[in-house]
py3Dmol code that shows the C-alpha trace and the ligand (Angstrom):
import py3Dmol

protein = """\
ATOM      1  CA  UNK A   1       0.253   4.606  15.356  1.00  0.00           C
ATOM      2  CA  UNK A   2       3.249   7.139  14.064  1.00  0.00           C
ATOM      3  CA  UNK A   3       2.638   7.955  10.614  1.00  0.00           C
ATOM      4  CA  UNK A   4       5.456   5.719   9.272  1.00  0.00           C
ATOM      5  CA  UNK A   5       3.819   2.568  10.649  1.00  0.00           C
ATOM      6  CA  UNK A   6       0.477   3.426   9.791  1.00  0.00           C
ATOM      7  CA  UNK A   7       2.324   4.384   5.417  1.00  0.00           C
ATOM      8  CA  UNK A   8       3.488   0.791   6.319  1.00  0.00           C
ATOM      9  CA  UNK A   9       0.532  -0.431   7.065  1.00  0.00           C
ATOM     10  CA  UNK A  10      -1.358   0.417   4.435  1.00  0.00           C
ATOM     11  CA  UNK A  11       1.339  -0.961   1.699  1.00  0.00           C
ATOM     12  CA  UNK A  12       1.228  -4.111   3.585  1.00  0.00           C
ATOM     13  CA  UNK A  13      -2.975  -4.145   3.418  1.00  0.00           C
ATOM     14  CA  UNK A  14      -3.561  -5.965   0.450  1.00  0.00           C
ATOM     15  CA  UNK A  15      -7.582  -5.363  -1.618  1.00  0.00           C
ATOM     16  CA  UNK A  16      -8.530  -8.541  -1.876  1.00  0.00           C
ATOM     17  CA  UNK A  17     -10.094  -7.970  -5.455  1.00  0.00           C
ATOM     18  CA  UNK A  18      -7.618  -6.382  -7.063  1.00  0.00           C
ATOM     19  CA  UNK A  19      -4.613  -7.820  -5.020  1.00  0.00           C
ATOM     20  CA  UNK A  20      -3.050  -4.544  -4.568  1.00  0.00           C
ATOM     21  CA  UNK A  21      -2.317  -2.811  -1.767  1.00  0.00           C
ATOM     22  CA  UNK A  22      -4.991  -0.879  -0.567  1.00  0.00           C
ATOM     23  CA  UNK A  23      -3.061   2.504  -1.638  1.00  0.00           C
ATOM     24  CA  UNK A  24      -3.051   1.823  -5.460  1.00  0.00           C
ATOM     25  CA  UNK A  25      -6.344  -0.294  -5.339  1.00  0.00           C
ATOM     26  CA  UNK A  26      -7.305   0.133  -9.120  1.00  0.00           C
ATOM     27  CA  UNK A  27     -10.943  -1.429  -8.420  1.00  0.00           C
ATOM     28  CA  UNK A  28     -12.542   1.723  -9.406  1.00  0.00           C
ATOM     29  CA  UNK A  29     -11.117   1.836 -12.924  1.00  0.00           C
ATOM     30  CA  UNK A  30     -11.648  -1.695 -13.643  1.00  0.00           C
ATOM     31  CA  UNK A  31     -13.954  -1.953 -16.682  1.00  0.00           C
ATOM     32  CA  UNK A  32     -14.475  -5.857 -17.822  1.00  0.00           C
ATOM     33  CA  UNK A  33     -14.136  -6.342 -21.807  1.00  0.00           C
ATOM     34  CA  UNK A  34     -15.853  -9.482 -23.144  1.00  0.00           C
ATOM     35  CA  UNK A  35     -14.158 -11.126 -26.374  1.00  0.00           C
ATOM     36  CA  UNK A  36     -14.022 -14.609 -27.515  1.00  0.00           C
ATOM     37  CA  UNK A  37     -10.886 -15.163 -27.636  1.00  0.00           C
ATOM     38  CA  UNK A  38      -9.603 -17.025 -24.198  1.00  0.00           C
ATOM     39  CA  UNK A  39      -6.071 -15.784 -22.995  1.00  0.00           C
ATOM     40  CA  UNK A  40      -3.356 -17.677 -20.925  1.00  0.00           C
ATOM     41  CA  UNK A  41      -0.535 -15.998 -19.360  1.00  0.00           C
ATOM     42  CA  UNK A  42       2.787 -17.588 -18.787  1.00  0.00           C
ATOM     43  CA  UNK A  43       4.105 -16.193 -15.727  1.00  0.00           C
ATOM     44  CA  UNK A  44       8.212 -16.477 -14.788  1.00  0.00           C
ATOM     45  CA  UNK A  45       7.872 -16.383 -10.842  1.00  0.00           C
ATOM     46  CA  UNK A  46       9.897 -13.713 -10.285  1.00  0.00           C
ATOM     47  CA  UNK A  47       6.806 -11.403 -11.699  1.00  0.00           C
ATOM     48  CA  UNK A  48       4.254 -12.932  -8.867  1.00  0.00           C
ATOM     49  CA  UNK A  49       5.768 -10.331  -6.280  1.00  0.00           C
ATOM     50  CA  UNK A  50       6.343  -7.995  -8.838  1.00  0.00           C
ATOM     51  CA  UNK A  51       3.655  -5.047  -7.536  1.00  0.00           C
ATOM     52  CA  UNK A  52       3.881  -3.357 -10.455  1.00  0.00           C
ATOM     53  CA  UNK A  53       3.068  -6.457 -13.126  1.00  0.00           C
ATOM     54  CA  UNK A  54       0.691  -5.369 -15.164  1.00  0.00           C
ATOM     55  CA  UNK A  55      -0.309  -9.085 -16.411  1.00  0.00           C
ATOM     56  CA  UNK A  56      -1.687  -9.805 -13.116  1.00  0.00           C
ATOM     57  CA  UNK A  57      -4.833  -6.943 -14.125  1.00  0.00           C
ATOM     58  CA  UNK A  58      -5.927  -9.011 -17.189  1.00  0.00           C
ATOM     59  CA  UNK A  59      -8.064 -11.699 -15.139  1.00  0.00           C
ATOM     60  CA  UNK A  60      -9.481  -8.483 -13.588  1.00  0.00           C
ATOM     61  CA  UNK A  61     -10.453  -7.148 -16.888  1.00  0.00           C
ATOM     62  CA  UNK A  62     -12.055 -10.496 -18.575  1.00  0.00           C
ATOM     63  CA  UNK A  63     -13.357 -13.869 -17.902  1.00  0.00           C
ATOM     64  CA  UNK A  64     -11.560 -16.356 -19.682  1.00  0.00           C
ATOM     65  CA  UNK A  65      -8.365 -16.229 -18.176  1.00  0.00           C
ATOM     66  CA  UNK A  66      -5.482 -18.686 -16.934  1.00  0.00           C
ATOM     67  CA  UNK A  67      -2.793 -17.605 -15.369  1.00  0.00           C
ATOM     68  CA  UNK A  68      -0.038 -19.994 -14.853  1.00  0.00           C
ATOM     69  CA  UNK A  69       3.169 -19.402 -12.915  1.00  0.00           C
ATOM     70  CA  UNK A  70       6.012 -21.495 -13.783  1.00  0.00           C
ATOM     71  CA  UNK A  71       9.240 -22.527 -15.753  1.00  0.00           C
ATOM     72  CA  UNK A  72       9.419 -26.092 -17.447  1.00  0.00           C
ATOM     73  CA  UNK A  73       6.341 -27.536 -19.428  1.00  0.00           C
ATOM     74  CA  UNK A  74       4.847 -29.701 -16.786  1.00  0.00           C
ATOM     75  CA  UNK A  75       3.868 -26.285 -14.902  1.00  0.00           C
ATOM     76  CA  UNK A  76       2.064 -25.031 -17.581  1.00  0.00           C
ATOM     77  CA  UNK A  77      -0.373 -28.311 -18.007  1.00  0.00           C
ATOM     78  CA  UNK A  78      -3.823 -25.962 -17.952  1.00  0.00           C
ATOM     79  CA  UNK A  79      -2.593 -23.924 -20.612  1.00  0.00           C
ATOM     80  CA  UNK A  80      -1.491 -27.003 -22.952  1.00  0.00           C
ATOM     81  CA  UNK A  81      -4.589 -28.592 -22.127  1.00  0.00           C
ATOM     82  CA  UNK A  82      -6.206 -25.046 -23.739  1.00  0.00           C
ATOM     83  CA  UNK A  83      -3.648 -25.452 -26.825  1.00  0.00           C
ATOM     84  CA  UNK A  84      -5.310 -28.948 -27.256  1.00  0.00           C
ATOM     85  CA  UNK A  85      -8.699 -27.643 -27.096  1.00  0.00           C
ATOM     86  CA  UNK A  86      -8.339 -24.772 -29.365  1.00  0.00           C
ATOM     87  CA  UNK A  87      -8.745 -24.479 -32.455  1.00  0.00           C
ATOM     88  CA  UNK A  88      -5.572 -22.066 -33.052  1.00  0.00           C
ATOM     89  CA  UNK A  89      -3.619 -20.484 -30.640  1.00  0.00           C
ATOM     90  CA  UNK A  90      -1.410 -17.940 -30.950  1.00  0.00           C
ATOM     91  CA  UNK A  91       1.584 -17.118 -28.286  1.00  0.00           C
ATOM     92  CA  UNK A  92       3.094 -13.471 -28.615  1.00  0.00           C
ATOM     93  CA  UNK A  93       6.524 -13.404 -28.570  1.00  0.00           C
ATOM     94  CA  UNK A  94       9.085 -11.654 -31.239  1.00  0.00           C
ATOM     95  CA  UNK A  95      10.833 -14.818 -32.342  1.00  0.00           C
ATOM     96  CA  UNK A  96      12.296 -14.583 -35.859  1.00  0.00           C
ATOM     97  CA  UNK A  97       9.340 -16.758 -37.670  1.00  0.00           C
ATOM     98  CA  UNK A  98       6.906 -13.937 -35.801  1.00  0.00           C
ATOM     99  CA  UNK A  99       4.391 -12.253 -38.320  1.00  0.00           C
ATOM    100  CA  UNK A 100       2.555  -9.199 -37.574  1.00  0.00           C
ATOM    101  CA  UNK A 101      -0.420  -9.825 -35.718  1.00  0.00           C
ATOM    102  CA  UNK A 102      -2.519  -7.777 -38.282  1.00  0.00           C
ATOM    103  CA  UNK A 103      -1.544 -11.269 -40.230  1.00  0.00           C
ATOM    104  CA  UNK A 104      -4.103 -13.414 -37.553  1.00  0.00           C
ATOM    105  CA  UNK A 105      -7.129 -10.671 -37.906  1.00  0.00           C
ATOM    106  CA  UNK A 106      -9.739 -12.359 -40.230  1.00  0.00           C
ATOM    107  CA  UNK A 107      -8.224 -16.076 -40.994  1.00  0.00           C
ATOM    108  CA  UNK A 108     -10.437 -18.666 -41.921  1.00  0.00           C
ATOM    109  CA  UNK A 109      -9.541 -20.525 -38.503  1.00  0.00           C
ATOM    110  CA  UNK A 110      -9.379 -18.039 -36.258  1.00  0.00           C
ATOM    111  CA  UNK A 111      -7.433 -17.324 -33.482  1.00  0.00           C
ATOM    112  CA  UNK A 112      -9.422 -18.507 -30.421  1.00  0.00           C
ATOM    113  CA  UNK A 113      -6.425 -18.622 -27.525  1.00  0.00           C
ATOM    114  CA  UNK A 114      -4.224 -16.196 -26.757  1.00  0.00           C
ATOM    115  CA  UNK A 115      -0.690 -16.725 -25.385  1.00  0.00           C
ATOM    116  CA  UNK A 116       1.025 -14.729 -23.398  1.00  0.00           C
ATOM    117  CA  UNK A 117       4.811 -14.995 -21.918  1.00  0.00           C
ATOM    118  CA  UNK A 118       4.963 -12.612 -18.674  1.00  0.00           C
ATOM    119  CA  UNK A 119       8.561 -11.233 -17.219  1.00  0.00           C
ATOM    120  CA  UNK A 120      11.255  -9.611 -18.485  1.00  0.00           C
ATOM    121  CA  UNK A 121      12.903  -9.452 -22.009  1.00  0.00           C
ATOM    122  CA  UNK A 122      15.313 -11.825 -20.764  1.00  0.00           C
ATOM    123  CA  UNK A 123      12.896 -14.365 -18.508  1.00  0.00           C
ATOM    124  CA  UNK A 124      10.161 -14.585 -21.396  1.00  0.00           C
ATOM    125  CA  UNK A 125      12.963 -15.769 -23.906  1.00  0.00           C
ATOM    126  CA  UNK A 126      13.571 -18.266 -21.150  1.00  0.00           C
ATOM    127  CA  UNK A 127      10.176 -19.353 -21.233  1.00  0.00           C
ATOM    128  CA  UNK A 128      10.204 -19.796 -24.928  1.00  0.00           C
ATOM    129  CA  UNK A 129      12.985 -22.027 -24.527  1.00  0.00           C
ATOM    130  CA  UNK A 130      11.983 -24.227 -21.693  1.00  0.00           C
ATOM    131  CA  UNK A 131       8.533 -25.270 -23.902  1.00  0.00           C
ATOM    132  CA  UNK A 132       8.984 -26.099 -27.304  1.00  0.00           C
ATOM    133  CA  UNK A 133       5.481 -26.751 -27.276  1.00  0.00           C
ATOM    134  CA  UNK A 134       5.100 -23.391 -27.968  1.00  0.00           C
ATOM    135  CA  UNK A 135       7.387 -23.743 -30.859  1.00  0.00           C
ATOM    136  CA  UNK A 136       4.881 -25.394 -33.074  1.00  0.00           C
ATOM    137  CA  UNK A 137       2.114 -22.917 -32.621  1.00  0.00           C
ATOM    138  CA  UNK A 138       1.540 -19.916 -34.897  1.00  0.00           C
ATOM    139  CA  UNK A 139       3.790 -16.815 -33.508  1.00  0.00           C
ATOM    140  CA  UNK A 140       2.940 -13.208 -33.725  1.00  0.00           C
ATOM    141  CA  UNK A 141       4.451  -9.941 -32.269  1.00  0.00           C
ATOM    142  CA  UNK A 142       2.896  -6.449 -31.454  1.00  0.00           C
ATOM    143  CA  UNK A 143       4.538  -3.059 -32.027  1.00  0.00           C
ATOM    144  CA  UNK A 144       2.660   0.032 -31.940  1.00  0.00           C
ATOM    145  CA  UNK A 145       5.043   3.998 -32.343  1.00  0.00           C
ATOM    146  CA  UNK A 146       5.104   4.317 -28.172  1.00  0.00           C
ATOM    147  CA  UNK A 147       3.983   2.791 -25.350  1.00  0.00           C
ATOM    148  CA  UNK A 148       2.098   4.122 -21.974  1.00  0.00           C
ATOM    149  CA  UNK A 149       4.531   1.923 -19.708  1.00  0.00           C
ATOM    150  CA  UNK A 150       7.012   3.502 -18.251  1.00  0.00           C
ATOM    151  CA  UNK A 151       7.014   2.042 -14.768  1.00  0.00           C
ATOM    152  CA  UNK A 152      10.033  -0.389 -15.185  1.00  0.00           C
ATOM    153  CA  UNK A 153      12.884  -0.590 -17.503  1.00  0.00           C
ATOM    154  CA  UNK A 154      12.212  -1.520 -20.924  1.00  0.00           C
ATOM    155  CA  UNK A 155      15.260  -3.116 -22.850  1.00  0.00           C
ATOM    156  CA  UNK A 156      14.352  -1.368 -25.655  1.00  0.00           C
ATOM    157  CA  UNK A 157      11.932   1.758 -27.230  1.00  0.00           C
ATOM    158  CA  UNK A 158       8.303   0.836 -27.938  1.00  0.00           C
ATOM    159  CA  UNK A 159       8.137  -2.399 -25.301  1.00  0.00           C
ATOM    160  CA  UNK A 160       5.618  -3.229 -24.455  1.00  0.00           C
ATOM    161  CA  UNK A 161       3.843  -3.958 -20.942  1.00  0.00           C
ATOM    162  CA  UNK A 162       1.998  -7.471 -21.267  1.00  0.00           C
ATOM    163  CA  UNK A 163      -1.250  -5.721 -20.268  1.00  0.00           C
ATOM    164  CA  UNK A 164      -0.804  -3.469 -23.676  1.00  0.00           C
ATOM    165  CA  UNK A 165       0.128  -6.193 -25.791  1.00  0.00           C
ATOM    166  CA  UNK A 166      -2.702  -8.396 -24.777  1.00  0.00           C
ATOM    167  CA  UNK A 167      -4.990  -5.249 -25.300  1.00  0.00           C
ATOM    168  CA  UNK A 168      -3.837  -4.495 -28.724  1.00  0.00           C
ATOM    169  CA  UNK A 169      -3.264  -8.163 -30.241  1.00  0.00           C
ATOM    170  CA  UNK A 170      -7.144  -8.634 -29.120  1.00  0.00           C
ATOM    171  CA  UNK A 171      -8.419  -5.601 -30.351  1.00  0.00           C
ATOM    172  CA  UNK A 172      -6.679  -6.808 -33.668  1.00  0.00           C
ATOM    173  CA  UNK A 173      -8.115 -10.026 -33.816  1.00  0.00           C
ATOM    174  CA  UNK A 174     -11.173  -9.605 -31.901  1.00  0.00           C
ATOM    175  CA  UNK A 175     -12.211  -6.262 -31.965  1.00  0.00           C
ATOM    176  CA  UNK A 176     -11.707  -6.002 -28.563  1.00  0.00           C
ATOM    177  CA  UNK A 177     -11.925  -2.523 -27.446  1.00  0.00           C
ATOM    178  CA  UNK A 178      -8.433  -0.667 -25.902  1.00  0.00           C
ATOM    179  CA  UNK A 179     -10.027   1.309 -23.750  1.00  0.00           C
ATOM    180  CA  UNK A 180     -10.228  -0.293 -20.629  1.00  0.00           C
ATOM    181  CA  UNK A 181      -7.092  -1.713 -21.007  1.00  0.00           C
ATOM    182  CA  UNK A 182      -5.439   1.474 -21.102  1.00  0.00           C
ATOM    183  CA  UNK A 183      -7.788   2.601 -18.452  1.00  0.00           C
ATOM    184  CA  UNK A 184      -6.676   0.111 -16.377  1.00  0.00           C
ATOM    185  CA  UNK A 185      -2.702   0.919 -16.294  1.00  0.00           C
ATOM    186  CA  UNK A 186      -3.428   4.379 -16.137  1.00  0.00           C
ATOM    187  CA  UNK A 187      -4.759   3.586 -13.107  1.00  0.00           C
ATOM    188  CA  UNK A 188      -2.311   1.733 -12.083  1.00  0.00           C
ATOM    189  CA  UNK A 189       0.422   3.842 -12.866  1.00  0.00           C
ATOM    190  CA  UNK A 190      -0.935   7.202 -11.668  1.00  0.00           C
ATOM    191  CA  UNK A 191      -1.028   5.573  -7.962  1.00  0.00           C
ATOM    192  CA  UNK A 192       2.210   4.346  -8.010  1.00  0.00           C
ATOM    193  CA  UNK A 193       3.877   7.689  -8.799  1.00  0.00           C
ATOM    194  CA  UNK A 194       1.382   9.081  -6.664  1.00  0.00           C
ATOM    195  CA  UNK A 195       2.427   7.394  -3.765  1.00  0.00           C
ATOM    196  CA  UNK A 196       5.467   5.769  -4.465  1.00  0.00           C
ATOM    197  CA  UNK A 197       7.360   7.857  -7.028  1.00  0.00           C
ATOM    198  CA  UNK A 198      10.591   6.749  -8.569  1.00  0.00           C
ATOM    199  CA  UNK A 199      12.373   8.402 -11.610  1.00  0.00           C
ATOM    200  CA  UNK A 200      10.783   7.596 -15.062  1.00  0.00           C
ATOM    201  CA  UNK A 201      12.276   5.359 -17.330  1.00  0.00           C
ATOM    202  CA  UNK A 202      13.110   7.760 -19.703  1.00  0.00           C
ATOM    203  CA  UNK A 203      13.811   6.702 -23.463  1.00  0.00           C
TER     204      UNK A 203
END
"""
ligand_1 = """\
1
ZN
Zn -8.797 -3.355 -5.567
"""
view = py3Dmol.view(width=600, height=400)
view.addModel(protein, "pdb")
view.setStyle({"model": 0}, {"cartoon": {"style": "trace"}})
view.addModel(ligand_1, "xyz")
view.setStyle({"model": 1}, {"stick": {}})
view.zoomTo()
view.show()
């Protein structure tokens, strides 16, 4: 095999844990968290092929996870069904009636479901819009000085990946350690620029 074929081979070779290719398998820096709050992730389609979607690690990292690809409401049934079984859930998303999710840390009802909207800026706010179902739950956004994601273009400073976001709003509210979820796109993003660089998305 030349050595192009065999660099494509290997990209196309896909771990079957991880769901990486082989080259930036992140296996080995997987370290599961266990919290009690149960997370859902609203993925926009266009992420599903996205290799470098960070949301896609979260089932890898804990148990309690649905991930749901999809647009309108009807796609999204198993994570209503969770809304209906919870006893608050909380989607992340920086709509104006957002509070801080410092705000959800320590209620009397606490936050037991975790919602989060997966693509970019501009597909998540689509998301919002195509389920006002999500409209009626309680609505929090996470902001933190920097963040570690610089692997695709960020509309603005300090956006965050959904990986960090889930990481931080359950380490608020659940005392979920960060660690592993930093870990985790460390990993991820050390292999890409090892073996696929591409300029940094500079601020
Ligand atoms: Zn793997």
């Amino acid at each position: 095999m030349d050595p192009d074929n065999e660099a494509l081979s290997t990209w196309r070779e896909v771990c079957p844990a991880c769901r990486y290719p082989r080259k930036v398998c992140i296996c080995a820096d997987i370290e599961p968290v266990s919290t009690t709050v149960s997370v859902s992730v609203m993925q926009d389609p266009s992420e599903v092929k996205h290799a470098k979607n960070t949301a896609r690690l979260i089932p890898l990292l804990m148990r309690s996870v649905q991930l749901t690809t999809g647009i309108l409401p009807s796609d999204f049934k198993p994570i209503r069904e969770r809304v209906q079984r919870s006893q608050r859930s909380l989607v992340l998303f920086p709509q104006s009636r957002a509070k801080p999710v410092q705000d959800f840390a320590n209620l009397a009802v606490r936050v037991d479901h975790l919602i989060l909207l997966d693509g970019t800026w501009r597909k998540a706010k689509k998301l919002w819009l195509n389920n006002p179902w999500l409209h009626a739950l309680d609505c929090a956004i996470v902001t933190t000085g920097k963040t570690e994601y610089v692997m695709r273009k960020a509309p603005f400073n300090g956006t965050l990946s959904t990986l960090e976001a889930a990481g931080i709003a359950l380490g608020v509210i659940d005392g979920t350690p960060m660690l592993p979820f930093n870990r985790a796109l460390a990993a991820l993003q050390q292999r890409w620029f090892a073996f696929a660089p591409e300029p940094h998305n500079t601020p």
